[in-house]
N, C-alpha and C positions, 0 to 999 in steps of 0.2 A: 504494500500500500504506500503512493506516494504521499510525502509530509504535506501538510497544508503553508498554502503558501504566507510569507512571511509580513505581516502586516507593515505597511510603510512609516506607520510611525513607532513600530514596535520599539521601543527602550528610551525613543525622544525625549528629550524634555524638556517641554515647555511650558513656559512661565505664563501665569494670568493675574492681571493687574484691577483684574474689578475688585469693587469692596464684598470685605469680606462676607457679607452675607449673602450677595450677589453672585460668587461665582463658584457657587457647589453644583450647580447644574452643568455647566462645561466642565469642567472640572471630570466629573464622572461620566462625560462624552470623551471628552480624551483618553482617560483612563479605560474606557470599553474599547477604544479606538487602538491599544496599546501604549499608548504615549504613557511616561512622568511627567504627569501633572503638578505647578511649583506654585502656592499661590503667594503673590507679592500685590496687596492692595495698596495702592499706591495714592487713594481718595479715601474718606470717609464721609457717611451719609448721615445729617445731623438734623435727624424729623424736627418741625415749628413744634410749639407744646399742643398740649389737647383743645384748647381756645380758638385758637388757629385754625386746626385744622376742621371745629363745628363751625367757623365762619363761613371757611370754604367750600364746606358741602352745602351750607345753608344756600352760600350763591351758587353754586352746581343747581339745584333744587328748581333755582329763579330763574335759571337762565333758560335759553333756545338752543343752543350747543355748547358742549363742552370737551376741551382739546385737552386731550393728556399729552406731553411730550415724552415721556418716559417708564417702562415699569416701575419704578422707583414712586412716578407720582402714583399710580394706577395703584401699587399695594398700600401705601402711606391711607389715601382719603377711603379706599373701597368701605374700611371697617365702618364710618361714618354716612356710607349712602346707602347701605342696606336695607332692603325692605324697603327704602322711601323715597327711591329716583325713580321721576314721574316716566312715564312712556311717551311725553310729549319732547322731552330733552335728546336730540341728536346727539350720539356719538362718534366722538373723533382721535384719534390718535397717528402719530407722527410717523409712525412703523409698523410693520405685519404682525413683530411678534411682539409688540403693546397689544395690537389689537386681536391679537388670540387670546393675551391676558384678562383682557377686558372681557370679550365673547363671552371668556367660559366663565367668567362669573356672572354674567347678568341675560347669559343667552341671548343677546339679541345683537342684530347687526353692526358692524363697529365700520366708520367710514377710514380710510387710509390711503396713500399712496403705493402703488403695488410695483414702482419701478424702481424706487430710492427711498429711502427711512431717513428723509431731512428736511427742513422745515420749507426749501426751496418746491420740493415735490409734491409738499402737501399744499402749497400756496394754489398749485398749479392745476387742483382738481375742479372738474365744474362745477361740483358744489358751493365751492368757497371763492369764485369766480366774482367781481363785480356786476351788477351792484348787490349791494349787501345792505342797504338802507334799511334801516328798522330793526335788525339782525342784531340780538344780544349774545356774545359767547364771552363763557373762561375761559381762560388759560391754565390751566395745573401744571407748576413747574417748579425747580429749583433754581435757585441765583444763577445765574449765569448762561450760561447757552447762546443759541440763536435765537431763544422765546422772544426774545423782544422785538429782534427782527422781524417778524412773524405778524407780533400782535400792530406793527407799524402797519405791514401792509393790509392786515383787514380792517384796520382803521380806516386808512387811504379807501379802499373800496366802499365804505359808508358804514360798516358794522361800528356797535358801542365794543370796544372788548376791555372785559375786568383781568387783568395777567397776577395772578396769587402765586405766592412762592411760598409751598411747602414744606421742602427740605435746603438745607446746604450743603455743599461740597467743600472739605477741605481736608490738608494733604494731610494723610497717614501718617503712622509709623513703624514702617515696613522693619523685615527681621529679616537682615540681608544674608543671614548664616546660610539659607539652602542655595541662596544664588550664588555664593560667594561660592561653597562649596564646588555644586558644579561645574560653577568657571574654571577652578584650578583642578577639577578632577574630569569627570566625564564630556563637559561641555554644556553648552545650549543651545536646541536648535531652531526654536523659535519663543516671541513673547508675542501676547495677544494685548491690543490698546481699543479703548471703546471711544475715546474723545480726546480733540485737541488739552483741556485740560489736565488731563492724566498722560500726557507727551509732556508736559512742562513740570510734573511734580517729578513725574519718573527720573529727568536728568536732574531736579533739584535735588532730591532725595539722595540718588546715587552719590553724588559729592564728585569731585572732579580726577581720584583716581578709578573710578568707573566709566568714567564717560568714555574713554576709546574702547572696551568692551560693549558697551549701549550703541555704541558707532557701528560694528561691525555685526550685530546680530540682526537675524531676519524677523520683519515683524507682521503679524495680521492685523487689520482693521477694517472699520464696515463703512469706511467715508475716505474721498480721495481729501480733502481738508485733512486729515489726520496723519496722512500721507505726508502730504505740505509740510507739515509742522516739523515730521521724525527728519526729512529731507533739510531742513532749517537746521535743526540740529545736529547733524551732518550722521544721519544716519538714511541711505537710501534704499535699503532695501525693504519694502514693502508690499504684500500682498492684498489685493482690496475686494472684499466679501462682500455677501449680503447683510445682514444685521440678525443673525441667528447663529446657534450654537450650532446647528448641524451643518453651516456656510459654512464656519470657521474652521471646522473640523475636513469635511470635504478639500477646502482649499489648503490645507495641512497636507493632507491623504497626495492630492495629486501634486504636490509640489514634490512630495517624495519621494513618488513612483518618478518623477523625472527627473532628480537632482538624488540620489541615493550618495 
């Protein structure tokens, strides 16, 4: 009987930089996948208190649509709209798999952009098309992003929009012993980035005798923007996915079968 053939990411390891609570699901895709899986959260996710975030569902409640930009927002407020998000409130989200997060808890339709998981591609659907006169939506977001970019142009278009910031992002404190490790031992062969800001903590954090190993490693990301940034940092090599675990994992898989 011939052996089964040998997985392409079998013994890899690659590093994942979401927050920690955020990346046990890739995490144990790579790990099925063969890879070592190395987690290095290089963000921290800092929920509003509980006041907050009953404002924010209270104006979820009032509104005509509401725009999640993130899982992050989507698990944060769900506990607070339960039971009591009207069937007249459109939903929206910025990504597919926001909006599978969404789907599966409230069953019902989730609107998105099915070419790109960015706030450019969500501008660009007919729904959210000019004019939008009369048109109340939220925004559910965290500080920072492209949201605001976003909530400018459905302004511009005639829409009221309320943009609420429920969590913060801000930099970890990553425990650089398993990376460090496999730098001087086995190696790495790729790290996974979800947003320009976690490109900027990652070389912060790293300190400046890491930065020519950050230079030379292969990275995945689900936005050519993210890309930009590692390139800026003079790190170019970049692989750019869809915005799901099974992209990332995929685009790992065949990068390996051609580069072994």
């Amino acid at each position: 009987m011939s052996a089964a053939p040998a997985q392409p990411l079998a013994g890899r390891r690659i590093v994942v930089t979401r927050p920690a609570g955020q990346a046990g699901a890739l995490m144990a895709r790579l790990a099925h996948a063969g890879a070592v899986p190395i987690g290095l959260p290089v963000m921290d996710i800092v929920p509003a208190d509980t006041a907050v975030l009953r404002q924010a569902a209270n104006a979820v409640c009032a509104t005509d649509r509401v725009i999640f930009v993130s899982p992050t927002a989507i698990d944060l407020l769900w506990p607070y709209l339960i039971d009591r998000l009207p069937a007249r409130v459109a939903l929206t989200t910025v990504g597919a798999a926001s909006a599978r997060r969404l789907s599966q808890r409230c069953g019902r339709p989730v609107l998105h952009p099915s070419v790109r998981s960015d706030a450019e591609a969500l501008a660009a659907l007919p729904e959210l098309s000019a004019p939008l006169d009369g048109q109340h939506m939220v925004l559910i977001k965290g500080s920072g992003g492209r949201s605001q970019w976003l909530a400018n142009v459905l302004t511009e278009r005639g829409a009221t929009v309320q943009a609420l910031d429920i969590y913060l992002r801000q930099p970890a404190q990553p425990d650089w012993h398993s990376f460090d490790t496999a730098v001087n031992g086995p190696g790495l062969a790729a790290l996974v980035l979800t947003s320009t800001e976690a490109v900027d903590w990652l070389f912060m954090l790293a300190g400046e005798s890491r930065r020519a190993t950050l230079q030379s490693l292969l990275y995945v990301a689900p936005h050519p923007r993210i890309a930009d940034r590692l390139a800026q940092c003079g790190a170019p090599h970049c692989l750019i996915t869809a915005a799901d675990n099974d992209a990332t994992v995929a685009a790992l898989c065949e990068w390996f079968e051609t580069h072994p």
